[in-house]
N, C-alpha and C positions, 0 to 999 in steps of 0.2 A: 188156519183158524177154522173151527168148528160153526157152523151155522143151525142153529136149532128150530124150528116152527114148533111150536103148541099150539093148541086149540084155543086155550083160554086163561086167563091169574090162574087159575085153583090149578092148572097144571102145573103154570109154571113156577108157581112154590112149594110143590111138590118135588120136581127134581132138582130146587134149587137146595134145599133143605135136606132131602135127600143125599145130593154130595156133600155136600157141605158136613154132614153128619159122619160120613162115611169117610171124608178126609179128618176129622177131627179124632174119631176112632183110631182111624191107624197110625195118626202121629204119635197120637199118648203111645198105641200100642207099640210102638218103631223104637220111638226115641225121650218117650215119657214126658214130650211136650209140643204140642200143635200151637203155630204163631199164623193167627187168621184176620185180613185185614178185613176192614168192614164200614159197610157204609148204612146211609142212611135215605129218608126221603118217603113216599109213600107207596111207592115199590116194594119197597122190605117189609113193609108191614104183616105183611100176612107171611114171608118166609121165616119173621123172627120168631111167630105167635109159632109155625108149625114146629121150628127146628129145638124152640125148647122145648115140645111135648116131644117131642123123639128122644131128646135127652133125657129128660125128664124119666123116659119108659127105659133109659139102657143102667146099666150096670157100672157106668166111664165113671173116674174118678177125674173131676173136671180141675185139680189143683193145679195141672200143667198148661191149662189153656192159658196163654196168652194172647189177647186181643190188640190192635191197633186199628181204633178208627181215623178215616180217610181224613175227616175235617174238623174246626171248628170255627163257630164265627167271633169274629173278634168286636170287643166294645170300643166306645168310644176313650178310653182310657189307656188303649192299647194291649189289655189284658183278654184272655177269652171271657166268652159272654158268662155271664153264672148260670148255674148248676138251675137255679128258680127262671130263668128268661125262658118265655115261652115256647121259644126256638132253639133252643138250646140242646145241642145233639147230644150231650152228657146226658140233659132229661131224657129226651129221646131212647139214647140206648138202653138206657136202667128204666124206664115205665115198659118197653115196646120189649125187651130182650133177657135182660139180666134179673130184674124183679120175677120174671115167669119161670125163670132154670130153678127146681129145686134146691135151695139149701146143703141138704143133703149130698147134692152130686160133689160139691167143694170145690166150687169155683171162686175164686178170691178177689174180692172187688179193685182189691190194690193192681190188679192184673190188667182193668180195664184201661186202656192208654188213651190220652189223645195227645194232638200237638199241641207246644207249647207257642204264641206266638212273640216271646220272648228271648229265643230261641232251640227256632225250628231246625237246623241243624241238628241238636241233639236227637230227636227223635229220628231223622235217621242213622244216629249213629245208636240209640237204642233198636232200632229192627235190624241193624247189623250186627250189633254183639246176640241177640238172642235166634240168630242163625238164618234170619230173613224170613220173607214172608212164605210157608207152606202155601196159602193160599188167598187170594184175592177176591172179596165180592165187590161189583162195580155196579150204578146205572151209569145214563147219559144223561146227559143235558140238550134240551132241545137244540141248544146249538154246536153240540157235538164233544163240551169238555166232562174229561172223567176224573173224580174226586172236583178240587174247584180251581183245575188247569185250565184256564181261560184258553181260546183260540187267540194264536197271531198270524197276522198275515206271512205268508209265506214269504217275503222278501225282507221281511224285518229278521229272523230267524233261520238257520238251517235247521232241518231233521235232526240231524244227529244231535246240536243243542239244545232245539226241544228235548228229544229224549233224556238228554243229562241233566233237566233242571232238577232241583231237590227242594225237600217238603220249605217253603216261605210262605209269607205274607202277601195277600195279593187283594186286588181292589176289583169286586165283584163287577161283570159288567150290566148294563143296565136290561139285558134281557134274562138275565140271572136275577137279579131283584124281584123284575115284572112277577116269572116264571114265579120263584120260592113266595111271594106274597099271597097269588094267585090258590097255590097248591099247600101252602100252610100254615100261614097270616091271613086268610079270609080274605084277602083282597087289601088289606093294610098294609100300605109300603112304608108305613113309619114304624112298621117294628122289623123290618130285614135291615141286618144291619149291613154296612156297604162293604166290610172290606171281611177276609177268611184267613186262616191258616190252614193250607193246605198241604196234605202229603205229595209230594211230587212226583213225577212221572217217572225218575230213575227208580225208587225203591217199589211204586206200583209195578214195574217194568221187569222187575228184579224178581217180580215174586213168582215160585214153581210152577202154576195153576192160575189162571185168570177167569172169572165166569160173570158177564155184564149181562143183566135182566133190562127187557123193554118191553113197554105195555101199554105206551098211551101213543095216540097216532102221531103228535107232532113229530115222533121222535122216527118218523119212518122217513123222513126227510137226512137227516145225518148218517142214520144206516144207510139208504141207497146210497150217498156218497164211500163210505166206506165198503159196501159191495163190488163197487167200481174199480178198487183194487189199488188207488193211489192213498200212501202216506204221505199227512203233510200235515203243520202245527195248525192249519187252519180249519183242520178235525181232530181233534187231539185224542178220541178214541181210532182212530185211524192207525196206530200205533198199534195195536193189538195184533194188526195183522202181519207181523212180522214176531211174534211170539208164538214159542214152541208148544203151548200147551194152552192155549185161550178157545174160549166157546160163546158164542149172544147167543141166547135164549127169546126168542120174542113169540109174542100172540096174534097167531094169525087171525083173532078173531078183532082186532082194533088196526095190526100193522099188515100190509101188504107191502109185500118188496119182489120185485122180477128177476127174474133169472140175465143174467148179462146178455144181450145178443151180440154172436159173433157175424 
């Protein structure tokens, strides 16, 4: 796994956007369709706002992109949240991503995917018929899970079954609540709602390309643990590091992390 330092965000959504553009390019141009997973949070804000004016500026005929976001949150009814909930990563991607891609390019809204929490199965057997994921954008979570694969302790779970969970329903933990209230409910924990449908770690795991962005200091806590070199469900981006093709991206200007000493 690739370790990136930048200087600062406006770098690091630069080259996130950057590949991300240039993967998307030559999938159309490969096999006349690019399958990009995708997340959300206030990380991506500013790679979503860059990577459609890129798009925006090229020539791609965007009818083959196929999207799959990471998550959704689920309501009390057991259904995902509506498209109007203020939290709502459906709103999320179409104000922050999809509303800003030109028209023109032909990107098809029917294209954009999430999980269903009615069954979440399906939806990996939808990223497997449409050939898996080309490409994966991921953050962390302060305590270390990626999409909303909560940490287990490691005696409850083996590795290798962490790795095989697949996209389900799961019950947000309460430093997941705290955190998402904090960074996008103003501090109102009565509108996160407790439980998600997440994509799971097999078809994250599965995809060609992995590239996780980090930029706020707590999160240099879970990186150093996963600098350290051990896989285990009780960092569930930990995982990355045993994939052929993954890169973090972080900001030296907020995360500091050490070099191992031997």
């Amino acid at each position: 796994m690739d370790w990136i330092p930048v200087k600062d965000y406006d770098e690091m959504i630069r080259q996130a956007a950057r590949r991300m553009h240039d993967v998307i390019s030559g999938e159309l141009s490969r096999k006349g369709q690019a399958v990009i997973g995708l997340a959300t949070g206030n990380t991506m804000l500013g790679v979503y706002s860059t990577l459609a004016d890129m798009l925006n500026k090229s020539d791609l005929d965007l009818s083959g992109l196929l999207t799959f976001n990471l998550d959704e949150y689920v309501d009390n009814s057991g259904g995902n949240v509506p498209a109007e909930h203020p939290l709502s990563y459906r709103k999320y991607m179409t104000e922050n991503f999809f509303a800003k891609v030109d028209p023109r390019r032909g990107f098809r809204l029917e294209n954009m995917r999430f999980p269903d929490p009615a069954n979440p199965a399906a939806y990996d057997t939808r990223i497997r018929d449409a050939g898996g994921l080309d490409f994966q954008l991921l953050g962390i979570g302060f305590n270390g899970h990626i999409a909303f694969n909560e940490p287990i302790q490691a005696g409850d779970i083996s590795a290798e079954d962490y790795a095989a969970l697949p996209s389900r329903v799961i019950h947000l933990t309460d430093l997941t609540i705290r955190t998402n209230a904090d960074l996008t409910a103003g501090g109102d924990l009565t509108l996160v709602p407790h439980r998600a449908v997440t994509m799971g770690m097999k078809p994250i795991l599965q995809a060609r390309e992995i590239m996780l962005l980090a930029c706020f200091k707590e999160q240099a806590v879970p990186l150093a643990k996963i600098k350290a070199g051990a896989i285990t469900p009780e960092i569930p981006a930990s995982f990355l590091l045993a994939h052929p093709r993954a890169r973090i991206i972080y900001t030296t200007d907020t995360i500091t992390l050490t070099e191992k000493k031997h």
